[in-house]
N, C-alpha and C positions, 0 to 999 in steps of 0.2 A: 504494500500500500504506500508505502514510503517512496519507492522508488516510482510513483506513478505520480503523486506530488512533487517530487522532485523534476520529471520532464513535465510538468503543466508547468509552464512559465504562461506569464503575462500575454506575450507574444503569440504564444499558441492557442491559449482561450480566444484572444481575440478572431485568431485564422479559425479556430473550430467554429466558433459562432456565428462567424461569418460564411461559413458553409450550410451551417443547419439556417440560416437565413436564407439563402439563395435556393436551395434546396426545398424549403416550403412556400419560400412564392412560386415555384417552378410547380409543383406539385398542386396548388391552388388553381395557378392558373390552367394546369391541365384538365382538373375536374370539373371546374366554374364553367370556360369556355365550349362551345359547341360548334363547328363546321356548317353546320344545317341548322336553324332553326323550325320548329314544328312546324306543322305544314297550315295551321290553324293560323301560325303568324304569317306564315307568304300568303296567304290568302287576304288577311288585313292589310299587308304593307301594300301587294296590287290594289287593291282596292282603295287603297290613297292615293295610289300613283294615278288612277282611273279618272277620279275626282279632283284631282290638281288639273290634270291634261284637260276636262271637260269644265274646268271653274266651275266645280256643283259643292258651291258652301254648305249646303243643308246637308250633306251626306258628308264632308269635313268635319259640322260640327260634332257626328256623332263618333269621331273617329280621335276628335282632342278630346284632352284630359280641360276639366273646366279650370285650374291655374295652368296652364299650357303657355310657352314664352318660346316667339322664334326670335333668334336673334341673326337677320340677314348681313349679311357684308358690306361695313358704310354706313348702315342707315339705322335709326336708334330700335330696342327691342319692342317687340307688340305683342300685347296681348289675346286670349283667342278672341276676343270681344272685337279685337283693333284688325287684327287677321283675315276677321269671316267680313267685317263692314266693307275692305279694300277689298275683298273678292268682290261682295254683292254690288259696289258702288264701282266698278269697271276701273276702280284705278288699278287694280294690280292684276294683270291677268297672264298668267301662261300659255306660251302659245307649245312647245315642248320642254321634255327633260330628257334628255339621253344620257343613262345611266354608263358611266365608263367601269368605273372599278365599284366591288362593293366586298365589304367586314363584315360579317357579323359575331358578335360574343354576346355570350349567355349568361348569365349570372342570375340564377333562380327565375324570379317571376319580371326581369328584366331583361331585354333585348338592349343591345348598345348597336348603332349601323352607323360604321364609316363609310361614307361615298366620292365618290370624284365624280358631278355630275354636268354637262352642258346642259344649262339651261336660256331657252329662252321667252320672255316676256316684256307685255308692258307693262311702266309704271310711272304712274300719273302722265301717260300718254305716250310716253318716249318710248322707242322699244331698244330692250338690252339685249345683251346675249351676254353672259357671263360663265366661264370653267370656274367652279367652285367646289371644292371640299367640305362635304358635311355631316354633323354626326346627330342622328337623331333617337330618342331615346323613348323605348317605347316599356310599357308595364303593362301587366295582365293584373286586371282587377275583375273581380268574380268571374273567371272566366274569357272578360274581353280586351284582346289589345287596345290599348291608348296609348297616342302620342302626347309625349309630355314637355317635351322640346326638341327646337330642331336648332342646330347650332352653325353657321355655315360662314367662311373665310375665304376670299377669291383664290384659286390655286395660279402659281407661280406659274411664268409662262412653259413650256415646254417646248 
């Protein structure tokens, strides 16, 4: 026992510890994450994507979470209240989104989705087109996906 005290120096606690550290976020992250999510959520995620592409607020609203906050690129965050008015009021309207790359990770009754997506739309008349990065966070509550924010950064040119 002595001799096992005597090679635990300071130095080496530190190096063990820092293994069983990397070691269980590795292992976390193994179990948390999922490649696929259920198939119960690609069916809600198209069907946002359906309702974005077609501007059908009424079928958005049932799809945000009611504190729901996008926070677009540039322009200040909005509420789903502020959201669903800039659909119905023609100022914000998508005309496509072309999904380039997509994430998804799992973490219980949450879905995290990184995207790279072209989008384009008008807003407040002008029309954009912007490559944007976004990560949108969705939760299962009793059963139904909601979006709870969507977070999105212009991506770098390429």
């Amino acid at each position: 026992m002595q001799r096992i005290r005597r090679m635990l120096t300071a130095p080496m606690l530190r190096r063990i510890f820092r293994a069983l550290a990397i070691s269980s976020t590795l292992l976390l992250t193994a179990f948390s994450q999922q490649a696929k999510p259920p198939r119960d959520f690609l069916e809600t995620e198209e069907k946002f994507a359906q309702a974005l592409r077609s501007n059908d607020a009424d079928t958005l609203s049932q799809l945000l979470m009611d504190d729901f906050v996008r926070s677009p690129p540039g322009l200040p965050d909005t509420t789903k209240a502020q959201y669903l008015d800039a659909l119905r009021s023609g100022k914000l309207k998508y005309s496509s989104a072309e999904r380039k790359e997509v994430r998804y990770r799992m973490y219980g009754d949450t879905v995290l989705v990184n995207q790279l997506n072209k989008v384009s739309a008008r807003v407040n008349g002008q029309r954009r087109e912007d490559t944007i990065r976004a990560l949108f966070v969705w939760i299962n509550q009793n059963g139904h996906w909601l979006l709870a924010a969507i977070q999105a950064n212009l991506a770098p040119a390429q």
